[in-house]
Phi, psi and omega in degrees: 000134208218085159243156156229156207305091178296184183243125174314105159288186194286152179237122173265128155331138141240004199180141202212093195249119167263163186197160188198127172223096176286138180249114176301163135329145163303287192237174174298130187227155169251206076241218174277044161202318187246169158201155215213132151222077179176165163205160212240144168223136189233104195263156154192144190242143152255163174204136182240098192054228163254035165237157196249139165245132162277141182205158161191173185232163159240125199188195186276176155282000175312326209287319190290342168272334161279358146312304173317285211254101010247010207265315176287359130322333180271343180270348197260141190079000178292146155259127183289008160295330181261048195325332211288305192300306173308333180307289175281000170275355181263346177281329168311306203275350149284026191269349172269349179295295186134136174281351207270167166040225208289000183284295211288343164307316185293301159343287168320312156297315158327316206250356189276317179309312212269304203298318171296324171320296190299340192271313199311294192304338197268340174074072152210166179284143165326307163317320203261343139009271224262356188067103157323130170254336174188176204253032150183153219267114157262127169259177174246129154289136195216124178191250178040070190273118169314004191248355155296157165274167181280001166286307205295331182287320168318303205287312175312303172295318190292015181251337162305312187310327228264359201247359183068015174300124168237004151268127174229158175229127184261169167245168191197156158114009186248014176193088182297328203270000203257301197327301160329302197262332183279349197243316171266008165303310210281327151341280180303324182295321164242036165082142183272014157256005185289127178254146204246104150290143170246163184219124209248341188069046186058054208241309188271167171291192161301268175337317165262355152307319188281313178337276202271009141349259200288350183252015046038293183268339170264341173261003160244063199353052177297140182243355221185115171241138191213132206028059197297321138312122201298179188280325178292336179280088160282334186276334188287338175290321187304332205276324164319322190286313193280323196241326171310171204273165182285358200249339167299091141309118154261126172235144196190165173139336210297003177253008172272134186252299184276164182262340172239026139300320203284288164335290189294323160279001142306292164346294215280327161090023182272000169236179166282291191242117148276132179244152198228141175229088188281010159262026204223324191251020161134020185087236198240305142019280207270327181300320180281010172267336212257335151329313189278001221249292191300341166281029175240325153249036188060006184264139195282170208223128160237138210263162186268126155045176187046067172280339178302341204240008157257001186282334174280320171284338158271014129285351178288319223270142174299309194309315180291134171272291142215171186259138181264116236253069184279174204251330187271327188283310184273007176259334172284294170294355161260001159283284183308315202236147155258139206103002185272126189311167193245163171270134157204134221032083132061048177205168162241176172207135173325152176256091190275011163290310211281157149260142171084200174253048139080012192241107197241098158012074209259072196291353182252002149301323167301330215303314173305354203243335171001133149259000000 
């Protein structure tokens, strides 16, 4: 597909629909630290004459009263073409807020709105925006919830498999001693040539991270350990980096809000994998910054959760290795949106009939799930 690109008039904000929706769960779910049976999804459409851009998050309901309050005041009669500018005038006006957590959640739904609006007008898909780096997204299955049985963990992975999924990811740390037998279940469901991640949620100390680390990779070939550690720990993620077997990946970020989180766990050399979340570290905006960080150290970028709304900005970006295919999340957006990509062969693609990045809201499917 081939268009070009005109040149954008002002696009002025005339509108602004917020939305807060709880979902149950399928079944009851965990990891090492928490346990959930619902997820809060926080919507927002801007609209400029007629055409609407969509954006949203997964966070508390808090992020829709700083949607409300003070920001989407700040959109309106703004043009919406110009994200650079809004971006930082909308990160300005949170500075007594605070920028972290749910201030960068809101942001973040903002700004994911203004790229689709902007995709919208020019009537091109989001990809050809922002420029292919490649046509179509591979992901990891990322689910195997510690509060599953090992049948329910089975069925779950071999229906990914069955799908041409070959990375797969469990959660861990919330029963050590249970873990050990549960990593090599899952191990045997895909097979050894299938690569297996584990996710611990910051559930261990430094020891037992290097502990079930290294007996993790040596009696499953576990390739990939991800957040063993609070996030915040660099030197403790470096000394896992230093001493774990060399084919364990440490991967961590999905708690980076900010571009100089991103930094400083580079600086410090405390990971493997940067993982990114754009509905979280500033939109599409702060992902394609968080991108430029990682081709500056060579290291690959995978995006965290929300896979619909990473496949055109992770085919933009060189860094990405693949989007994390969650469970909870593809399940919400093939319920909720219409346009949400399908897995095949163990991938997603962008859709290059839709305009923007191809996804519309189904508020009146939603409407039961309402806060």
């Amino acid at each position: 597909m081939s268009r070009a690109i005109s040149h954008t008039a002002m696009l002025p904000v005339e509108s602004v629909r917020i939305g807060t929706f709880q979902i149950p769960t399928d079944l009851p779910e965990s990891d090492g630290t928490l346990e959930w049976d619902a997820t809060t999804l926080v919507v927002i459409e801007i609209a400029s004459g007629k055409t609407t851009g969509l954006g949203y998050t997964y966070g508390n309901a808090s992020v829709a009263e700083i949607l409300a309050s003070p920001l989407a005041g700040m959109l309106e009669g703004r043009d919406a073409a110009d994200i650079p500018a809004l971006w930082s005038a909308l990160s300005a006006r949170l500075r007594n807020v605070g920028r972290q957590g749910v201030s960068a959640m809101a942001i973040s739904a903002i700004d994911v709105a203004l790229w689709d609006l902007k995709a919208r007008h020019l009537s091109v898909p989001l990809i050809q925006l922002l420029g292919a780096a490649r046509s179509r997204l591979l992901v990891y299955g990322s689910g195997g919830f510690t509060s599953y049985t090992d049948r329910q963990l089975e069925e779950q992975f071999s229906d990914w498999a069955a799908r041409g999924v070959t990375r797969f990811k469990m959660k861990v740390g919330r029963e050590f001693v249970r873990d050990p037998e549960r990593v090599r279940s899952a191990r045997a469901v895909i097979g050894p040539d299938a690569q297996l991640f584990v996710d611990a949620n910051s559930a261990y100390s430094r020891s037992e991270a290097l502990e079930f680390g290294t007996r993790f990779a040596d009696d499953c070939d576990v390739r990939w350990l991800e957040q063993p550690l609070p996030p915040e720990d660099l030197n403790g993620l470096r000394f896992l980096r230093e001493r774990t077997p060399a084919k364990l990946e440490i991967a961590d970020g999905e708690y980076g809000y900010d571009l100089d989180y991103f930094r400083r766990v580079l600086e410090a050399d405390a990971i493997d994998v940067v993982m990114a979340d754009l509905t979280r570290c500033g939109g599409i905006t702060g992902f394609l910054k968080v991108a430029a960080l990682c081709d500056a150290w060579s290291l690959p970028l995978s995006s965290h959760c929300a896979p619909a709304l990473h496949v055109h900005p992770g085919c933009a970006v060189p860094a990405l290795r693949h989007a994390e295919y969650f469970h909870d999340h593809a399940r919400i957006e093939r319920m909720l949106f219409d346009g949400a990509p399908a897995l095949v062969d163990g991938a997603l693609t962008p859709d290059l009939s839709r305009v923007g990045h191809g996804l519309e809201f189904k508020w009146p499917d939603a409407e039961r799930y309402a806060r």
